[in-house]
N, CA, C and O atoms as a Maestro MAE file, in Angstrom:
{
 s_m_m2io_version
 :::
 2.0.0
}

f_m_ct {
 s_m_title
 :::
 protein
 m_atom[184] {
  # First column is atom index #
  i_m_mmod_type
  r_m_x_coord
  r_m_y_coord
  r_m_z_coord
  i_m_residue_number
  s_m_chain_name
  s_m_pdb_residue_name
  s_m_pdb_atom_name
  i_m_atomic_number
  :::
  1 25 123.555 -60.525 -28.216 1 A "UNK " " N  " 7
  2 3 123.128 -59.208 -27.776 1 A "UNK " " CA " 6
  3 2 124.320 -58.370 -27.338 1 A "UNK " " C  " 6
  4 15 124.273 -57.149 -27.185 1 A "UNK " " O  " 8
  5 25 125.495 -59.204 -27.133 2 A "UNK " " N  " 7
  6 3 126.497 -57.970 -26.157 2 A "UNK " " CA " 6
  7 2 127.369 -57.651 -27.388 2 A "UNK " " C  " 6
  8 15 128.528 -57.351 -27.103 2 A "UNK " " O  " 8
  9 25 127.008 -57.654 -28.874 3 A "UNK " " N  " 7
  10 3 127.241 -57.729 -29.808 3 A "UNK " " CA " 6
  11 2 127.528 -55.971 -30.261 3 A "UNK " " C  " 6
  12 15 128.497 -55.323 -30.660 3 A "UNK " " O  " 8
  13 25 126.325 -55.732 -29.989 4 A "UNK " " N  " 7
  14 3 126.174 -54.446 -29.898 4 A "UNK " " CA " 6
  15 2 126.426 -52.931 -29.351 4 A "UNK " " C  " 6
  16 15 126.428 -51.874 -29.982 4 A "UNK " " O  " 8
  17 25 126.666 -53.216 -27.786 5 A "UNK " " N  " 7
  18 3 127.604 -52.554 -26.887 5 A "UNK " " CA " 6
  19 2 128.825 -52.723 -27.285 5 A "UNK " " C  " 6
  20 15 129.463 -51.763 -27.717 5 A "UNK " " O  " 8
  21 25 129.309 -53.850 -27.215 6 A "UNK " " N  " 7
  22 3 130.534 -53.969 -27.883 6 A "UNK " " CA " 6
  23 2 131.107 -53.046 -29.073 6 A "UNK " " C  " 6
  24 15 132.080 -52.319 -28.869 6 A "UNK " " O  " 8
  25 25 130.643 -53.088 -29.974 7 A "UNK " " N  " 7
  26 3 130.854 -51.916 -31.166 7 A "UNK " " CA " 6
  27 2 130.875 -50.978 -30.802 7 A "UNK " " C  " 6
  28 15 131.995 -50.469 -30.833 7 A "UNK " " O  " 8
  29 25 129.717 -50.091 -30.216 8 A "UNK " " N  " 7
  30 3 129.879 -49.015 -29.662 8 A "UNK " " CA " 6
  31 2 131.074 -48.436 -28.711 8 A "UNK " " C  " 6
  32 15 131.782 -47.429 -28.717 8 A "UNK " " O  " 8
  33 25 130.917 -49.677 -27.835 9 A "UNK " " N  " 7
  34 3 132.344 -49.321 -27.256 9 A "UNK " " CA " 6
  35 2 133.543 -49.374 -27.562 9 A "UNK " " C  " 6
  36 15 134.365 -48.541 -27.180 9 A "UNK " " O  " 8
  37 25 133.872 -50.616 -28.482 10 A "UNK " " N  " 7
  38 3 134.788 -50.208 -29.380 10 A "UNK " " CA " 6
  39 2 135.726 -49.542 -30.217 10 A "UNK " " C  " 6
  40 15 136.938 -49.563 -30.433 10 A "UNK " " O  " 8
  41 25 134.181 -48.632 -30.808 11 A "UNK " " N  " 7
  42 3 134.506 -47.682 -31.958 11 A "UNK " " CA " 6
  43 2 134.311 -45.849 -31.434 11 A "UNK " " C  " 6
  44 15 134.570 -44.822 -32.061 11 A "UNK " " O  " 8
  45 25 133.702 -46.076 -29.918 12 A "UNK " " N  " 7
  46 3 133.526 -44.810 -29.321 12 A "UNK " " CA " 6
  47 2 134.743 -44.409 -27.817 12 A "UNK " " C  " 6
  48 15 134.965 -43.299 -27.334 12 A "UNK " " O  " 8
  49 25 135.128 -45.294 -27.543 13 A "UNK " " N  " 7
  50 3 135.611 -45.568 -25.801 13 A "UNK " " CA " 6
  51 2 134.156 -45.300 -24.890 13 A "UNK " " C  " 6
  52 15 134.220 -45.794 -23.764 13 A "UNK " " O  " 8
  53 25 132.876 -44.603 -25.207 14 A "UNK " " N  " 7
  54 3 132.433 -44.937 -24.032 14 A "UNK " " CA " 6
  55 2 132.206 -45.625 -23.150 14 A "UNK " " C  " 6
  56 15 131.637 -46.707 -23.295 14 A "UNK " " O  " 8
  57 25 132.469 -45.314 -22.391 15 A "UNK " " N  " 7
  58 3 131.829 -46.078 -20.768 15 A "UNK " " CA " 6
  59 2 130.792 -46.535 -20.572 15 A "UNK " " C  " 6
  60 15 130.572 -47.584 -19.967 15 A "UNK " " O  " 8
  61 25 129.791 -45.608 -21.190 16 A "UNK " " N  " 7
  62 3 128.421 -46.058 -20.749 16 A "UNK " " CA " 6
  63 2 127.750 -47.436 -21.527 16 A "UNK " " C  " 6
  64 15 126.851 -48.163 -21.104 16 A "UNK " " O  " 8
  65 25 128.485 -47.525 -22.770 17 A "UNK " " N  " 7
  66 3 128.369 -48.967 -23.394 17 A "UNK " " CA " 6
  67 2 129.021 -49.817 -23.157 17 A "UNK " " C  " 6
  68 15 128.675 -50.860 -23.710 17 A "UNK " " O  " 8
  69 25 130.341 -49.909 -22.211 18 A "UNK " " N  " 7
  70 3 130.909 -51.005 -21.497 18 A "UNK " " CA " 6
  71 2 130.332 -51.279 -20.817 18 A "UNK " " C  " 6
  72 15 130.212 -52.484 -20.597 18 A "UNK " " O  " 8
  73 25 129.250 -49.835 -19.676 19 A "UNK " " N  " 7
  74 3 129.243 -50.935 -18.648 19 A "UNK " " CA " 6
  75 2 127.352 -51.478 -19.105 19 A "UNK " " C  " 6
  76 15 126.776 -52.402 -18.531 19 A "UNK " " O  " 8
  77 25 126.903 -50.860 -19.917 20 A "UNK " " N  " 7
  78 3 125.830 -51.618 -20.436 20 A "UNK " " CA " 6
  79 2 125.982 -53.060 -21.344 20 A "UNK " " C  " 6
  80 15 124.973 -53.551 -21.850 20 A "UNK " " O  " 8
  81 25 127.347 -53.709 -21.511 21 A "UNK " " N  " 7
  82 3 127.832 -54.634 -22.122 21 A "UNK " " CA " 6
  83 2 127.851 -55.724 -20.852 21 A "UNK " " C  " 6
  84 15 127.329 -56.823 -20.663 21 A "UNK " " O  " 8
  85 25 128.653 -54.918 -20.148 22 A "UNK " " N  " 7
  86 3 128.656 -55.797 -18.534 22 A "UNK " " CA " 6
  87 2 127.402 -56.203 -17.779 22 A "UNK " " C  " 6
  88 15 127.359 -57.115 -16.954 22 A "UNK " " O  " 8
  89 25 126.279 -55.349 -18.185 23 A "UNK " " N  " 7
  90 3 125.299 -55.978 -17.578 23 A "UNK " " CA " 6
  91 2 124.392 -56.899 -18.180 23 A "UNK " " C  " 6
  92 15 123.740 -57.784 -17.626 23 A "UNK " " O  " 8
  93 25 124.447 -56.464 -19.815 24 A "UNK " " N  " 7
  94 3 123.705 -57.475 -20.545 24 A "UNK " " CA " 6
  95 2 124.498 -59.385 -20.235 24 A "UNK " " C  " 6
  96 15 123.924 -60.454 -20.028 24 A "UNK " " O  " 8
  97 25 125.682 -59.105 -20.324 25 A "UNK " " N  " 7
  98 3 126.551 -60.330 -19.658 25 A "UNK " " CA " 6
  99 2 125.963 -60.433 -18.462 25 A "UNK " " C  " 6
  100 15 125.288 -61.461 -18.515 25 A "UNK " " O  " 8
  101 25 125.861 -59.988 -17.531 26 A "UNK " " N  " 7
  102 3 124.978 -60.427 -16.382 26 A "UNK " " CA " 6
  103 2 124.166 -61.191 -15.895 26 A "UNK " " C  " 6
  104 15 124.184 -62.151 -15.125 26 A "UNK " " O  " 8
  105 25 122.841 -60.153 -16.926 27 A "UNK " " N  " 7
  106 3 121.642 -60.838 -17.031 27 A "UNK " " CA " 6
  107 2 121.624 -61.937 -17.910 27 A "UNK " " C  " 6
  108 15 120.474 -62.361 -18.031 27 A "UNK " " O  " 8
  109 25 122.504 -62.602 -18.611 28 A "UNK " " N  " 7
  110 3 122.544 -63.856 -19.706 28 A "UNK " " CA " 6
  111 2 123.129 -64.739 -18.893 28 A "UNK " " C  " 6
  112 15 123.114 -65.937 -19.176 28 A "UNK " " O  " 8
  113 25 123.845 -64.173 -17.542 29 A "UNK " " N  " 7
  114 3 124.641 -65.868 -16.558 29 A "UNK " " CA " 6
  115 2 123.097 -65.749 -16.049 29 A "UNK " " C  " 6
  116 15 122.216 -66.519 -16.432 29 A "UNK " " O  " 8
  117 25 122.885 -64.646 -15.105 30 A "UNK " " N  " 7
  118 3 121.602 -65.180 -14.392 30 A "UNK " " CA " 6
  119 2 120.356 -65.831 -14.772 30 A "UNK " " C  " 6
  120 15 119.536 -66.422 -14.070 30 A "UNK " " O  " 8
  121 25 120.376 -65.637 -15.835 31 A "UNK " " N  " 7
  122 3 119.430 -66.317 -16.761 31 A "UNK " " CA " 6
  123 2 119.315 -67.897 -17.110 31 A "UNK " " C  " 6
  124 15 118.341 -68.650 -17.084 31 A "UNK " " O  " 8
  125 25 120.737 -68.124 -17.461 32 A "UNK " " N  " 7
  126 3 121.203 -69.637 -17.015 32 A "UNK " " CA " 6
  127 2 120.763 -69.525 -16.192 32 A "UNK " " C  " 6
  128 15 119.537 -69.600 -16.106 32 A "UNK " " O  " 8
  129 25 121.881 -69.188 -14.740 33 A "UNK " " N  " 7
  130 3 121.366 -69.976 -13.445 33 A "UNK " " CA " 6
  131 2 119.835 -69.956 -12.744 33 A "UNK " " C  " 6
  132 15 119.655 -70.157 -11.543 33 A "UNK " " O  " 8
  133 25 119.060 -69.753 -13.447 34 A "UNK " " N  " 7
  134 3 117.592 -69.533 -12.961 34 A "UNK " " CA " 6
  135 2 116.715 -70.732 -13.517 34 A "UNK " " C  " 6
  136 15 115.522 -70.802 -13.221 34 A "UNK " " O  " 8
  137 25 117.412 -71.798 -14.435 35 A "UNK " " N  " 7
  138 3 117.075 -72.574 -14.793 35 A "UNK " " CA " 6
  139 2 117.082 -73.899 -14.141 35 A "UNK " " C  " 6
  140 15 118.167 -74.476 -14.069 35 A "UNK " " O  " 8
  141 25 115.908 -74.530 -13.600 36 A "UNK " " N  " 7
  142 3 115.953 -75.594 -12.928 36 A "UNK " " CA " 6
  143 2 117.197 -77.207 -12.654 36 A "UNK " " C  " 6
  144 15 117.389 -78.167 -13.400 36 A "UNK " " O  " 8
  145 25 117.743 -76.903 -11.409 37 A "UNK " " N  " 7
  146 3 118.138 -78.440 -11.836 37 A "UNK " " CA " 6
  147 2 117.467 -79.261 -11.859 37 A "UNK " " C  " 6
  148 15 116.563 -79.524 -11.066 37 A "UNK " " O  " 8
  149 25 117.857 -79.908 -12.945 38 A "UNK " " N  " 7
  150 3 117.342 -81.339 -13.212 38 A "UNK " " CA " 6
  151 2 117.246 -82.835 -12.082 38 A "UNK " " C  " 6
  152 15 116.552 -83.834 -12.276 38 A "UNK " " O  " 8
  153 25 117.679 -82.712 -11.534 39 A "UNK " " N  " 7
  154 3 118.137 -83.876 -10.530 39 A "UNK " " CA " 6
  155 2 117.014 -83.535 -9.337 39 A "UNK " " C  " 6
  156 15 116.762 -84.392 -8.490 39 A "UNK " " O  " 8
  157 25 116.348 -82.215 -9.325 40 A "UNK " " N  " 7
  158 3 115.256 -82.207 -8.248 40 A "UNK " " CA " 6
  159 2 114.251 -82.321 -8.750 40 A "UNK " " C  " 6
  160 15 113.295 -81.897 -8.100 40 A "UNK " " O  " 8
  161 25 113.961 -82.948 -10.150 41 A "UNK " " N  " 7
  162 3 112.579 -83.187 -10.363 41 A "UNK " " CA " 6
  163 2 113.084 -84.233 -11.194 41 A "UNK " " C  " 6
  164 15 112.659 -84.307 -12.347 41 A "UNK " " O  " 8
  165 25 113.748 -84.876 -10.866 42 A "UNK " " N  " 7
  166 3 113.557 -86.908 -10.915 42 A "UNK " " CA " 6
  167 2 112.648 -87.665 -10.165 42 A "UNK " " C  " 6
  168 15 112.485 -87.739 -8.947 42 A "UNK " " O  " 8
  169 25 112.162 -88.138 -10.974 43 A "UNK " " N  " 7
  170 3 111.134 -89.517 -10.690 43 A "UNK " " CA " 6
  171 2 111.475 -90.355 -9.154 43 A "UNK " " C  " 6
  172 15 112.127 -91.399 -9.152 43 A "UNK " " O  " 8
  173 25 111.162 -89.995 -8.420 44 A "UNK " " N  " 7
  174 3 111.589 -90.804 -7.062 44 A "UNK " " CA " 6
  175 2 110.025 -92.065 -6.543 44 A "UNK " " C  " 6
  176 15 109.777 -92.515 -5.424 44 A "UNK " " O  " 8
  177 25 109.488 -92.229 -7.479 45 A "UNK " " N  " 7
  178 3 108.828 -93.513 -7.076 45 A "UNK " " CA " 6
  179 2 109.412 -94.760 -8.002 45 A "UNK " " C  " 6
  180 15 109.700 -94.733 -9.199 45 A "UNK " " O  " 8
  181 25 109.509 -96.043 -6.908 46 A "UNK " " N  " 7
  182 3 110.250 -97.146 -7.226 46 A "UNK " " CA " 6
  183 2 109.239 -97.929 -8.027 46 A "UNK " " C  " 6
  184 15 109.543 -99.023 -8.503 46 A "UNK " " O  " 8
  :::
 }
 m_bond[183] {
  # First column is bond index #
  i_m_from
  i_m_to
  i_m_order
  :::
  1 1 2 1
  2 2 3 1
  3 3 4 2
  4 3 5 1
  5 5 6 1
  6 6 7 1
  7 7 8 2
  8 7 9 1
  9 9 10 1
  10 10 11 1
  11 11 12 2
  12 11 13 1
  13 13 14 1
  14 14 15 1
  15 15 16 2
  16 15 17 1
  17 17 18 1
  18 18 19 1
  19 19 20 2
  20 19 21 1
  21 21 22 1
  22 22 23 1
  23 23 24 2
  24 23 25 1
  25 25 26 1
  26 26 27 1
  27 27 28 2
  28 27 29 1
  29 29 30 1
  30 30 31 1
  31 31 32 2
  32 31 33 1
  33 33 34 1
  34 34 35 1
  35 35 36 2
  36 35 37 1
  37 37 38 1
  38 38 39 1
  39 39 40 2
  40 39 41 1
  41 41 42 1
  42 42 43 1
  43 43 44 2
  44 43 45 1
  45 45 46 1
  46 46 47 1
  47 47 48 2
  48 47 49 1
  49 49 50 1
  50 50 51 1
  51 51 52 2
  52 51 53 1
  53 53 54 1
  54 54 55 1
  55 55 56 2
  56 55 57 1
  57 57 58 1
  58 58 59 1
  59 59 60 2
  60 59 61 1
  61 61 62 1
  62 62 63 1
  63 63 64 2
  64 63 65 1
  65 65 66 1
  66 66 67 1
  67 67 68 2
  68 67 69 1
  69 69 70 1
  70 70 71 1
  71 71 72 2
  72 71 73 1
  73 73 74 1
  74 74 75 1
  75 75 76 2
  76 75 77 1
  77 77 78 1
  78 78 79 1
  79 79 80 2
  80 79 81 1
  81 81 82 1
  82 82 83 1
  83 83 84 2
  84 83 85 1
  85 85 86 1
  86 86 87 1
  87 87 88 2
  88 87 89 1
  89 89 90 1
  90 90 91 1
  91 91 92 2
  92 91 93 1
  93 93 94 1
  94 94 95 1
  95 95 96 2
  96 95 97 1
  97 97 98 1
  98 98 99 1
  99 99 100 2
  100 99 101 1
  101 101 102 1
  102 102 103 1
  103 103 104 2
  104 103 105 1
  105 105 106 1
  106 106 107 1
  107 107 108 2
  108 107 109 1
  109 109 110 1
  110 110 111 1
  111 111 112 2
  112 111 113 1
  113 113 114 1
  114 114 115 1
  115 115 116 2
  116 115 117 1
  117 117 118 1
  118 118 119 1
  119 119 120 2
  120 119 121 1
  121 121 122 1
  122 122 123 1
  123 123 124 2
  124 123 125 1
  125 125 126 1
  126 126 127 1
  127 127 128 2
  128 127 129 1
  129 129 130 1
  130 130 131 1
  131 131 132 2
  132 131 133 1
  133 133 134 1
  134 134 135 1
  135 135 136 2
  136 135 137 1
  137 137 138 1
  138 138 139 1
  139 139 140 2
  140 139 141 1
  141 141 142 1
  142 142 143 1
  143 143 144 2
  144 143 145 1
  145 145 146 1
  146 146 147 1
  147 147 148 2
  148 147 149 1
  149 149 150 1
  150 150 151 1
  151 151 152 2
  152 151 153 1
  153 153 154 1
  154 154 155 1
  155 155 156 2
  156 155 157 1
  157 157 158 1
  158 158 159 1
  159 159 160 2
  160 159 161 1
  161 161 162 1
  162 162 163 1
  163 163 164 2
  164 163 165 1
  165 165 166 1
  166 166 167 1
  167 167 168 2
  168 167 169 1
  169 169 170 1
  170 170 171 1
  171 171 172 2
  172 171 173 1
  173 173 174 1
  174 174 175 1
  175 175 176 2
  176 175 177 1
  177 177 178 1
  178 178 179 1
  179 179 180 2
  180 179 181 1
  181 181 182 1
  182 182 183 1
  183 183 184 2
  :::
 }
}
């Protein structure tokens, strides 16, 4: 997706598609980190 801003910004200098590049990067870490760890939903009966 940041595929796209990118070009634009690229091939234009705007700003407003850098910093819409920067946020799509954003929302794709937070997106990871919103994903459960694994280690708190291990099996804890013996």
């Amino acid at each position: 997706m940041i595929d796209v801003p990118w070009k634009i910004f690229s091939q234009t200098g705007n700003i407003e598609a850098y910093l819409w590049m920067k946020q799509v990067e954003l929302d794709e870490f937070q997106e990871l980190d919103d994903e459960p760890d694994i280690s708190l939903i291990e099996d804890t009966h013996f």
